[in-house]
N, C-alpha and C positions, 0 to 999 in steps of 0.2 A: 245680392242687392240689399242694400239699407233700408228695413222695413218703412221709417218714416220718410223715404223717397216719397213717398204719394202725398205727402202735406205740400199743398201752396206757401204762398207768402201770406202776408197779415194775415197771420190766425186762422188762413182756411183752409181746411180740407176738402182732398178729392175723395171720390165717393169710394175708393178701394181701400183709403185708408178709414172711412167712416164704416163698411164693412168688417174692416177688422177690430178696431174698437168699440162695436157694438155686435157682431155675433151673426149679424143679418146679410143674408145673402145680397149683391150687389143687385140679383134681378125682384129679391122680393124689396129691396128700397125703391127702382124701380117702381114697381106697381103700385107701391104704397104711396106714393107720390103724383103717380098718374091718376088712380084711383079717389084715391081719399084727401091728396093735398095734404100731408101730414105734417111736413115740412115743406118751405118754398126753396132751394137750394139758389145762389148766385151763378152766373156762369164767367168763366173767364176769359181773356181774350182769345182765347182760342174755342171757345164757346164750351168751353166743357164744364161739368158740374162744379160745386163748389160749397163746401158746408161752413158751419161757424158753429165752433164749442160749445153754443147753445142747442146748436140743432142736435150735434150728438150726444149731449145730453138728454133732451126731449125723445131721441130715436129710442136710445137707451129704457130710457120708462116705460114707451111704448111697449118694446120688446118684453119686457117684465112681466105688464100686465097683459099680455096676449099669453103668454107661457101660464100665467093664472087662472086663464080658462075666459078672458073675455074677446070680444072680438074685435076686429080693428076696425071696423066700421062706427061702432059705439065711440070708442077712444077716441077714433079721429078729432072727434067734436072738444075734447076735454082739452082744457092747458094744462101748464105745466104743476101749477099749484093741484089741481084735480087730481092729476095722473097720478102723482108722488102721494098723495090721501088716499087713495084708490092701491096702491102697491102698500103701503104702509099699515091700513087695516087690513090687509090680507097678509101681512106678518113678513110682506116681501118676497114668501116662499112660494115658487111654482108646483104646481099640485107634482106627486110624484110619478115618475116616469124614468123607461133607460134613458138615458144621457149617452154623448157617441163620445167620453173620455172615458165609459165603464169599463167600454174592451180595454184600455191602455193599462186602467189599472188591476185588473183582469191578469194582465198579460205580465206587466212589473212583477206583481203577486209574485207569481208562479216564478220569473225568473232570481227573486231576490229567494224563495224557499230552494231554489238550487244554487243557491252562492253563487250567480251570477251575474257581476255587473255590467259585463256588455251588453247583455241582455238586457237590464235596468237602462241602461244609458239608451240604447238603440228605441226602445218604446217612449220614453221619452221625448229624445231626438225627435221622432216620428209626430210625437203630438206637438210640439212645436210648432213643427212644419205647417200641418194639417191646418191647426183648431187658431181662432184666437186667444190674442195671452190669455183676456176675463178666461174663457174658457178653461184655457190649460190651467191656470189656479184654480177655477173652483170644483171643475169636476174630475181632475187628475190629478195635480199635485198634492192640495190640500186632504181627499179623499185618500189617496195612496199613503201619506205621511201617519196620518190618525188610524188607520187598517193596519198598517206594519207596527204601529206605536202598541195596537189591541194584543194586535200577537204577540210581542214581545211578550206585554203582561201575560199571556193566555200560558207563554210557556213555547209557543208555534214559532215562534222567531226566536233566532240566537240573538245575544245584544250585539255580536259582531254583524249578524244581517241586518240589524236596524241601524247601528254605524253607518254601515256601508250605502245603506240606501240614501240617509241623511246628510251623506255630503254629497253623491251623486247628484242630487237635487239643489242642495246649497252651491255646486259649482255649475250646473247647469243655468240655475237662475242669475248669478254674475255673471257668466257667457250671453246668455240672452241679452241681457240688459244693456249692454255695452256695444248692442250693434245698432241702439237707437242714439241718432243723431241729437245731442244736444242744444235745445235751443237755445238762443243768445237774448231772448225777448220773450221765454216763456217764464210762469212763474216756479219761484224758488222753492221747495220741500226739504228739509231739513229732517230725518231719521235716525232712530238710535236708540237702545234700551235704558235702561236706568242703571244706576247702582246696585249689583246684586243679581240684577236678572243677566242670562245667559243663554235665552235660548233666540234665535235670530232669523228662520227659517222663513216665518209671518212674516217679518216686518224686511226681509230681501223681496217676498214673494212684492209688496206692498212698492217697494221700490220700483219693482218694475213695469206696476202696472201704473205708477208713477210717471214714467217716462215712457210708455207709450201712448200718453198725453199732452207729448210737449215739456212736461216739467223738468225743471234744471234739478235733480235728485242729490243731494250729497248724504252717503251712509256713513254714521259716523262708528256703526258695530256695536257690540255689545258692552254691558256694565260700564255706563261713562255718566260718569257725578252729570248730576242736574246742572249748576255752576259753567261747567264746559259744553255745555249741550247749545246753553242760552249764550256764551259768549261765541262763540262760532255761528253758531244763527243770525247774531245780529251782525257778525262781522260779512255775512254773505247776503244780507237783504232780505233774509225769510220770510215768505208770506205765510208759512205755517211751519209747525215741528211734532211730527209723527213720534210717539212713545211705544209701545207696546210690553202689554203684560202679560204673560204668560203663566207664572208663577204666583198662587195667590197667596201666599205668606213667603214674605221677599225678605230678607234680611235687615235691606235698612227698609223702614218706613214710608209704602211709596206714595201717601198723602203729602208726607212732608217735605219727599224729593219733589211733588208736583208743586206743591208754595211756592220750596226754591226755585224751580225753572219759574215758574210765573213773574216771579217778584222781580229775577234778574231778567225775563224779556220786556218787561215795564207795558205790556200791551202793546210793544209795537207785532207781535204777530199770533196766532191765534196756536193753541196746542192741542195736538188729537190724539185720543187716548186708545189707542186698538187692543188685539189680543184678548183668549180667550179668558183671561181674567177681569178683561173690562167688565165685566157684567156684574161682580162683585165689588166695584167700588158706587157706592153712591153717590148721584148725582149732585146732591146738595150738599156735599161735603168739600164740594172741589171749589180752588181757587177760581175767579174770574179769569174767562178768557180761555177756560179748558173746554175740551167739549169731549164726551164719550160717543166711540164710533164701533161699539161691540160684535158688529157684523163687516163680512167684506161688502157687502152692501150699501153699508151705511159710509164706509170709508170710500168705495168709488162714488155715490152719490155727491158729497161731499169735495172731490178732485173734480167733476165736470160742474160744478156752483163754480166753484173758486177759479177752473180754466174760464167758465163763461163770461165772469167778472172779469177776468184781468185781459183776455182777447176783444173783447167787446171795444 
């Protein structure tokens, strides 16, 4: 069955799809609801729940700031501008703790150090099924990819095992992605590296959680001139255009591929600068209209703004 089977029409979700793009059990939204009024949900003519991109957004923060150690009876009370200042001085990070993707990758470990990718694949597969996507990126896939990446350096991994795991992952993530139904009235995301960069793993994972938002996603892959980035954007109505850096000394200049994509989208849509090298570009250097999103946090935050704007 087609994950985004559970979205209504205009822009609403049912509460099984609001549990999966936010992490939360169908029965603790329930109670949070009964409870504390967190969100007021719509009902439909069949009387059943009914959310709006706003709410799973707001669910979203909630969620965050409960996993930081506060409570949701305090929260309840805060909007949305609070909540996000409240996660934000707390650095976004939930205090540490296991996580239920640590078995997976646990379990990956161990089968990519015996050369085995069914094995890799089946643990995967598995969290899939299980967890939601945020989930599966951020405490399996992303964790798994930078642990294999360690070892390779360390010497513990062959670079054939970290090959191997690396497209296991980069084909599983286009497999996923491709079983969410396309909306026809969601907004546009336009993705793609720059000139020089080649590594694509982030900004697939990025895609996906993309369009388990609604978003119409087009990947355009890796190393493609700024120039084509921005004419294809506009040629599809982009409300925004994903970059991501990885590599922080890039061969061509990626201040100056970011002017040229700027200059050729003329403002008509907004550019978000992901990847673990965002952190080293500064923010006052950048063209208008850019914006840096150095955390997966900051990039989902970021897709539930932009879905709430444009579902509203």
């Amino acid at each position: 069955m087609n994950r985004l089977a559970t979205t209504s029409a205009a822009g609403q979700f049912t509460i099984k799809a609001v549990a999966q793009a936010t992490g939360l059990s169908v029965e603790t939204l329930r109670a949070w609801e009964r409870r504390y009024e967190v969100v007021t949900p719509q009902r439909d003519s069949a009387g059943r729940r009914t959310y709006s991109a706003a709410d799973v957004a707001r669910l979203r923060l909630l969620r965050t700031a409960t996993e930081l150690g506060h409570t949701i009876s305090r929260l309840a009370r805060l909007d949305e501008d609070e909540l996000a200042k409240l996660v934000a001085d707390s650095g976004g990070q939930a205090r540490p703790g296991p996580s239920r993707g640590q078995s997976y990758v646990e379990r990956a470990i161990d089968a990519t150090e015996h050369s085995d990718p069914s094995g890799v694949e089946e643990v995967l597969t598995s969290a899939v099924a299980l967890l939601p996507p945020n989930e599966v990126v951020n405490t399996v896939l992303v964790p798994l990819v930078r642990e294999v990446g360690e070892r390779w350096h360390r010497g513990d991994v062959s670079i054939a095992q970290e090959h191997m795991v690396t497209d296991i992952v980069r084909r599983l993530i286009i497999s996923v992605s491709r079983g969410y139904l396309r909306s026809d009235n969601g907004p546009c995301l336009v993705l793609a590296t720059l000139s020089g960069e080649r590594h694509e793993l982030g900004i697939l994972m990025c895609s996906w959680l993309a369009a388990t938002r609604r978003f119409r996603t087009h990947y355009l892959g890796v190393d493609v001139p700024p120039i084509e980035i921005a004419r294809f954007a506009l040629e599809v109505d982009a409300r925004a255009v994903l970059v991501s850096l990885v590599m922080p000394e890039n061969e061509v200049p990626v201040l100056e591929q970011l002017r040229q994509l700027a200059d050729h989208l003329s403002g008509r849509c907004e550019v978000w600068i992901g990847g673990v090298a965002a952190r080293m570009v500064a923010a006052d250097e950048l063209p208008a209209g850019c914006l840096l999103l150095p955390t997966g946090h900051d990039f989902e935050q970021r897709l539930d703004l932009l879905a709430a704007q444009h579902f509203s």
